[in-house]
VMD Tcl script that builds the backbone (N, CA, C; Angstrom):
set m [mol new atoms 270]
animate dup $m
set s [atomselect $m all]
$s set {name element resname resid chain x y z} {
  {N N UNK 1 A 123.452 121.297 80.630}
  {CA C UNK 1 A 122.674 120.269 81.305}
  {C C UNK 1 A 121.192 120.628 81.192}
  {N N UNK 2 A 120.594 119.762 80.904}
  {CA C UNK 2 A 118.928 119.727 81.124}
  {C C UNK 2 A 118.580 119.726 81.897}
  {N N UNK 3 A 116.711 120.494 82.302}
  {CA C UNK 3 A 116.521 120.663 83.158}
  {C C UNK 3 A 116.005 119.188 83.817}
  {N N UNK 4 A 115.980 117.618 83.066}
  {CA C UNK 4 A 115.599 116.372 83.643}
  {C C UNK 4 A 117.003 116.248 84.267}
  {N N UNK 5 A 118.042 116.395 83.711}
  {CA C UNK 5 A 119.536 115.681 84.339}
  {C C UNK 5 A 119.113 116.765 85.601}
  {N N UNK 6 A 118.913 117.937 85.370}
  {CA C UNK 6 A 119.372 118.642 86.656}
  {C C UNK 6 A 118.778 118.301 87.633}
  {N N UNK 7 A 117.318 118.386 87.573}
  {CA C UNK 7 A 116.453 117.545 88.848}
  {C C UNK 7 A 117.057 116.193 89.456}
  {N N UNK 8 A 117.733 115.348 88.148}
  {CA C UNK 8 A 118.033 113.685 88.540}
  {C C UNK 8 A 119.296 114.614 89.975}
  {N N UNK 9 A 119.982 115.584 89.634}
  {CA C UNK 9 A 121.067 115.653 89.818}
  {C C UNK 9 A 120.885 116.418 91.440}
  {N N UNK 10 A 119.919 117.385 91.485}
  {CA C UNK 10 A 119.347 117.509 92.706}
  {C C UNK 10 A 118.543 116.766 93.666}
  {N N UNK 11 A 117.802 115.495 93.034}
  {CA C UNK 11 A 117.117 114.536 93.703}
  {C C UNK 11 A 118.522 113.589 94.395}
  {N N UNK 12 A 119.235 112.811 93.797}
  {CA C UNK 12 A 120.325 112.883 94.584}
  {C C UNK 12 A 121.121 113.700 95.513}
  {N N UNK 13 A 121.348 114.988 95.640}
  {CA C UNK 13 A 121.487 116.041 96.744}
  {C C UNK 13 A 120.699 115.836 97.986}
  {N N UNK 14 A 119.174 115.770 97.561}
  {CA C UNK 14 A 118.401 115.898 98.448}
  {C C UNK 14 A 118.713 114.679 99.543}
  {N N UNK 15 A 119.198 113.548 98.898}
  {CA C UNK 15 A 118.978 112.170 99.873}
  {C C UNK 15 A 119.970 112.473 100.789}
  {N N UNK 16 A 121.058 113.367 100.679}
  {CA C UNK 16 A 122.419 113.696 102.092}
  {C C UNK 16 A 121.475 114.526 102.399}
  {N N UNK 17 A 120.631 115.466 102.642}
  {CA C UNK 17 A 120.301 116.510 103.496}
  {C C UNK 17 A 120.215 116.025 104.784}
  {N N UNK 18 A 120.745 117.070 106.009}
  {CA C UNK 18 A 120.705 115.943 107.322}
  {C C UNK 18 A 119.567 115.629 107.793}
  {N N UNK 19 A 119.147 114.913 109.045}
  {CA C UNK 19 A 118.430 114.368 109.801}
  {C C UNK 19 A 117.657 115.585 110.617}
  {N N UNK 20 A 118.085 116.956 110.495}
  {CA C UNK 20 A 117.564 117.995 111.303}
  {C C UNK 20 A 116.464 118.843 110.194}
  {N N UNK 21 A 116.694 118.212 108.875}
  {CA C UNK 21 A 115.621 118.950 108.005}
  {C C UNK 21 A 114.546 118.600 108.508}
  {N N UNK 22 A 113.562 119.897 108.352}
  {CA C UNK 22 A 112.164 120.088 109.081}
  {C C UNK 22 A 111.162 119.170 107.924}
  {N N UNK 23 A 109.988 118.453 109.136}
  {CA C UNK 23 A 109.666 117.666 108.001}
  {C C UNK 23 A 108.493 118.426 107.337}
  {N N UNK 24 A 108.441 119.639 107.270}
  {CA C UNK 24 A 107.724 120.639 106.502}
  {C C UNK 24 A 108.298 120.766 105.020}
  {N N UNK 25 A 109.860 120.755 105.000}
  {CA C UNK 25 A 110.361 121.376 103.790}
  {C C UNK 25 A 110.686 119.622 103.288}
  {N N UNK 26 A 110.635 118.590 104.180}
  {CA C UNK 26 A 110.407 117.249 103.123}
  {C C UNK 26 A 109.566 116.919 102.514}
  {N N UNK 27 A 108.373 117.413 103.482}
  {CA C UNK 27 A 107.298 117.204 102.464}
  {C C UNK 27 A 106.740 118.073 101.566}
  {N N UNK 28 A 107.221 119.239 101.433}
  {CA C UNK 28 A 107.188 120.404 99.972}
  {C C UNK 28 A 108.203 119.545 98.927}
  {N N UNK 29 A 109.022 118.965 99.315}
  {CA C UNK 29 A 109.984 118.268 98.423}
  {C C UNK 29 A 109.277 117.121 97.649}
  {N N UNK 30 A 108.768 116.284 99.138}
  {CA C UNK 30 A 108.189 114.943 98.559}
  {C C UNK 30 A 106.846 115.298 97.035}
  {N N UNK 31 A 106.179 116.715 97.665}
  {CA C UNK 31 A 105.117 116.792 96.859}
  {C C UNK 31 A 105.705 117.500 95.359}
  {N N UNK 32 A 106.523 118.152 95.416}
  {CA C UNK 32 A 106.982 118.653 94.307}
  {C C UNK 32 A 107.952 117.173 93.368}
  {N N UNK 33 A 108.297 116.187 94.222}
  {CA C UNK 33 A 109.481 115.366 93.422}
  {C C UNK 33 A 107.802 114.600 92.435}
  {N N UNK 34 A 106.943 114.181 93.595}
  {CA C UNK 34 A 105.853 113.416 93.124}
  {C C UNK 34 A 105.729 114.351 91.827}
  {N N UNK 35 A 104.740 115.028 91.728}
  {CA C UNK 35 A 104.319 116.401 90.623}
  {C C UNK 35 A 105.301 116.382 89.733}
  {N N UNK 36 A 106.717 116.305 89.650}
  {CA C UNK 36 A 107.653 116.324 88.709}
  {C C UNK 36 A 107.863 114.841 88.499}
  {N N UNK 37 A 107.244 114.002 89.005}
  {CA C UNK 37 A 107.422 112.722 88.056}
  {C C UNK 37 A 106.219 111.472 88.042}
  {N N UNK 38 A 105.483 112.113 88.650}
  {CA C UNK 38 A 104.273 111.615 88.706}
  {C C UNK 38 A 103.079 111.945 87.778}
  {N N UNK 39 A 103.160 113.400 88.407}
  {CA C UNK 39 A 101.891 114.397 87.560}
  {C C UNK 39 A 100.967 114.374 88.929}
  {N N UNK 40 A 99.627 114.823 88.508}
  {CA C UNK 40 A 98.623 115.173 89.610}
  {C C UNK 40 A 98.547 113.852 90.758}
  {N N UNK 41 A 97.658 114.125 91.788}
  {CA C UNK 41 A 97.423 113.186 92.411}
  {C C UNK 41 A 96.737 111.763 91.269}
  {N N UNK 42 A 96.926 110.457 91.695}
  {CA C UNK 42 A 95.928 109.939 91.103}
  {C C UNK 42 A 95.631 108.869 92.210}
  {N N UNK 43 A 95.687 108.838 93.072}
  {CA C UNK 43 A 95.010 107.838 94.308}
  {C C UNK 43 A 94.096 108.817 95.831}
  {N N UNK 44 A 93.034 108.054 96.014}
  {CA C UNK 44 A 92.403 108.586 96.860}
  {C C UNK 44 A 93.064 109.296 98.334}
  {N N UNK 45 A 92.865 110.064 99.297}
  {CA C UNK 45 A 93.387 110.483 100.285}
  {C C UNK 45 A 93.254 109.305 101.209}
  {N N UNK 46 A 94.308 109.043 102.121}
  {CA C UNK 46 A 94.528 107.874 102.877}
  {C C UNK 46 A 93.737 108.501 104.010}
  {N N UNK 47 A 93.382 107.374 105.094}
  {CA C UNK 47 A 92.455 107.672 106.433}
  {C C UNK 47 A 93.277 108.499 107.070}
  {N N UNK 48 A 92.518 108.982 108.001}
  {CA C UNK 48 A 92.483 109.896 109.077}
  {C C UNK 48 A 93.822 109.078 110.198}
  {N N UNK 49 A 93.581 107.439 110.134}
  {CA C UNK 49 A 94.572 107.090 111.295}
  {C C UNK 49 A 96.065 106.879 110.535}
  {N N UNK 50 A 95.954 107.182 109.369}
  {CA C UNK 50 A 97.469 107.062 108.828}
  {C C UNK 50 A 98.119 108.484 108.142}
  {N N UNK 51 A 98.693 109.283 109.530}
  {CA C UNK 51 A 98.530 110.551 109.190}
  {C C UNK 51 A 99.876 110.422 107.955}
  {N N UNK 52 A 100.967 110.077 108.305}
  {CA C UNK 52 A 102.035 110.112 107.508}
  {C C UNK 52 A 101.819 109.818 106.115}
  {N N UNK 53 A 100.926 109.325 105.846}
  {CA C UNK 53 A 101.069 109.090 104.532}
  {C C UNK 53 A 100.051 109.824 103.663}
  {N N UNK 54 A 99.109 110.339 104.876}
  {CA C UNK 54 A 97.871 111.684 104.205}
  {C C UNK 54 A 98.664 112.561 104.639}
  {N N UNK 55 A 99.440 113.096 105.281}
  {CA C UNK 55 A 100.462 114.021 105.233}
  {C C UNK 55 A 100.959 114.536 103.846}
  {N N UNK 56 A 102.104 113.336 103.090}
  {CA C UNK 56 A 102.645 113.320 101.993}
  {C C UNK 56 A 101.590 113.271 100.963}
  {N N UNK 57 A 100.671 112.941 101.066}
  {CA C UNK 57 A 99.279 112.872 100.003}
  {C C UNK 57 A 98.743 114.260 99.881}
  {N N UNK 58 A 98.668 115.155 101.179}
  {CA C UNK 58 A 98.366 116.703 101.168}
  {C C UNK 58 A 99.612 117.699 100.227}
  {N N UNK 59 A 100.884 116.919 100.754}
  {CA C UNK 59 A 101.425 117.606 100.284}
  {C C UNK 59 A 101.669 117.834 98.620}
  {N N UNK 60 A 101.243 116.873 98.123}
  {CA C UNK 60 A 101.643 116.535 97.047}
  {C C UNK 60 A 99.944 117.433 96.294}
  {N N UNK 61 A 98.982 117.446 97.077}
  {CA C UNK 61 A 97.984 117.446 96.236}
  {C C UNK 61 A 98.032 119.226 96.394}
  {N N UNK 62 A 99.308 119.701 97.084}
  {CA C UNK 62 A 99.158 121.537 97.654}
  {C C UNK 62 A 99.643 121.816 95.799}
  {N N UNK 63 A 100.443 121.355 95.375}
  {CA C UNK 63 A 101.327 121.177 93.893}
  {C C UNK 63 A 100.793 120.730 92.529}
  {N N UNK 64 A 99.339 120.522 92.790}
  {CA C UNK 64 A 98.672 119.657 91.870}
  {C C UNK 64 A 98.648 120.364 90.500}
  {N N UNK 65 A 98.454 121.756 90.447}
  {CA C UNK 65 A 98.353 122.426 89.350}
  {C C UNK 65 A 99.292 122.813 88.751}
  {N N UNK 66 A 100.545 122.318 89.443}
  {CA C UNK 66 A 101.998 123.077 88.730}
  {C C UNK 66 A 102.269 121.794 87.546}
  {N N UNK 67 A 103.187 122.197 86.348}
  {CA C UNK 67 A 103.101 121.475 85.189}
  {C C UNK 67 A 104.711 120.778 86.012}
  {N N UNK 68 A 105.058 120.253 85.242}
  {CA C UNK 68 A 105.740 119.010 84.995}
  {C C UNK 68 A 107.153 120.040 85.385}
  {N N UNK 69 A 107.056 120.780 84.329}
  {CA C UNK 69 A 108.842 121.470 84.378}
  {C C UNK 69 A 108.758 122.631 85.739}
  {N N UNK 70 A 107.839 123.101 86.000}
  {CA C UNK 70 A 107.673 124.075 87.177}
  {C C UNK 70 A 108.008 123.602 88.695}
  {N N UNK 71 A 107.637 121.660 88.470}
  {CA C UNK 71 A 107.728 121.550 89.629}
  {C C UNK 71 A 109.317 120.913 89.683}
  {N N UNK 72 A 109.751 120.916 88.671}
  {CA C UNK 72 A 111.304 120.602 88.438}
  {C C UNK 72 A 111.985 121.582 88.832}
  {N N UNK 73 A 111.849 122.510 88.213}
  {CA C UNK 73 A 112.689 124.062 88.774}
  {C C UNK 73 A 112.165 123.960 90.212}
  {N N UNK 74 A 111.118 124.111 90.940}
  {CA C UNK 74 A 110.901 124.337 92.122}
  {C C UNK 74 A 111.364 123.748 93.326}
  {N N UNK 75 A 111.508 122.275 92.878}
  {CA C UNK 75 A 112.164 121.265 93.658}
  {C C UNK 75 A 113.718 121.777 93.867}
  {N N UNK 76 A 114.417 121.747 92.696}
  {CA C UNK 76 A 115.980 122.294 92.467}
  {C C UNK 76 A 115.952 123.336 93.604}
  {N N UNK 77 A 114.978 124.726 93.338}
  {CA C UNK 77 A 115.231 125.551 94.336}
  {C C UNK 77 A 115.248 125.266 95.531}
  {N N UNK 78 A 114.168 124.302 96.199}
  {CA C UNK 78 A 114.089 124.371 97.296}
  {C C UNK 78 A 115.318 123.443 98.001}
  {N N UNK 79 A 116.130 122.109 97.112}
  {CA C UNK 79 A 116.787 121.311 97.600}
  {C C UNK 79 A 118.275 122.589 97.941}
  {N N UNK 80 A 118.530 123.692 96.675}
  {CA C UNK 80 A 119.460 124.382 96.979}
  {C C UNK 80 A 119.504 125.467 98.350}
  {N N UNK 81 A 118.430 125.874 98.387}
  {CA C UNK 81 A 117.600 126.416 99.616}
  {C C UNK 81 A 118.296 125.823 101.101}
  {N N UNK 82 A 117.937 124.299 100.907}
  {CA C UNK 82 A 117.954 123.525 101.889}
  {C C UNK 82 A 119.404 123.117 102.317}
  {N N UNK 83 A 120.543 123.154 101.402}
  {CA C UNK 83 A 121.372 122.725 101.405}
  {C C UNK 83 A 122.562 124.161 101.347}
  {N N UNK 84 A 122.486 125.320 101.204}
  {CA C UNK 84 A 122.652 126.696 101.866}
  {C C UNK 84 A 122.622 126.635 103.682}
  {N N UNK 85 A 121.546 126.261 103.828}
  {CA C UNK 85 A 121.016 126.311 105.156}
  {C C UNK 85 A 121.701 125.696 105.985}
  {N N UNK 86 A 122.289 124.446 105.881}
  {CA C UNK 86 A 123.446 123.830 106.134}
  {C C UNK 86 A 124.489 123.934 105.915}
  {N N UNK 87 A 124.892 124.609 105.048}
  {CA C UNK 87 A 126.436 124.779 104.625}
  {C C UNK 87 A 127.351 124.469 103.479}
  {N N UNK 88 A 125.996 123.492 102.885}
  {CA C UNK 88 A 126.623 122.940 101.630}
  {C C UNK 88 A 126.580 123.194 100.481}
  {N N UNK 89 A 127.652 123.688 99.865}
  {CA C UNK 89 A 127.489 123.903 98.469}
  {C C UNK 89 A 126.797 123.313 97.825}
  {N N UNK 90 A 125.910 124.502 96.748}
  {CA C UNK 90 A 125.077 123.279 95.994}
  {C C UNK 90 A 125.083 122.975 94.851}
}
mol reanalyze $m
mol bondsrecalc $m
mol representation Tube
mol addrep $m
């Protein structure tokens, strides 16, 4: 398996993770899934009164320098990480 199937294959994993995941390690996720299929930031930082979404905008911009396949492997780790932690095979 490739490392694109494998991410497709952990990005699906990630969507069962339960409702008690910290939203610290969603948004290391959110910023690493962005970075692995996005690439760098390319939109300005949202205001100050819309924290949730400059939240996910920080997070994504903590990842900015990692390449394409780094943030693929990284994501994988952390969804397996996450899903240990709970109980579930990954």
């Amino acid at each position: 398996m490739g490392l694109q199937e494998e991410f497709e294959e952990y990005a699906e994993k990630a969507k069962s993770l339960p409702e008690s995941t910290t939203n610290e390690s969603k948004l290391i996720l959110y910023g690493l899934y962005k970075q692995a299929t996005v690439g760098p930031v390319d939109t300005g930082r949202p205001g100050i009164f819309n924290m949730r979404d400059r939240a996910k905008w920080d997070a994504w911009k903590a990842v900015e320098g990692k390449s394409k396949e780094e943030a693929m492997n990284d994501y994988i780790t952390k969804v397996k990480q996450l899903l240990e932690e709970v109980g579930v095979s990954a």
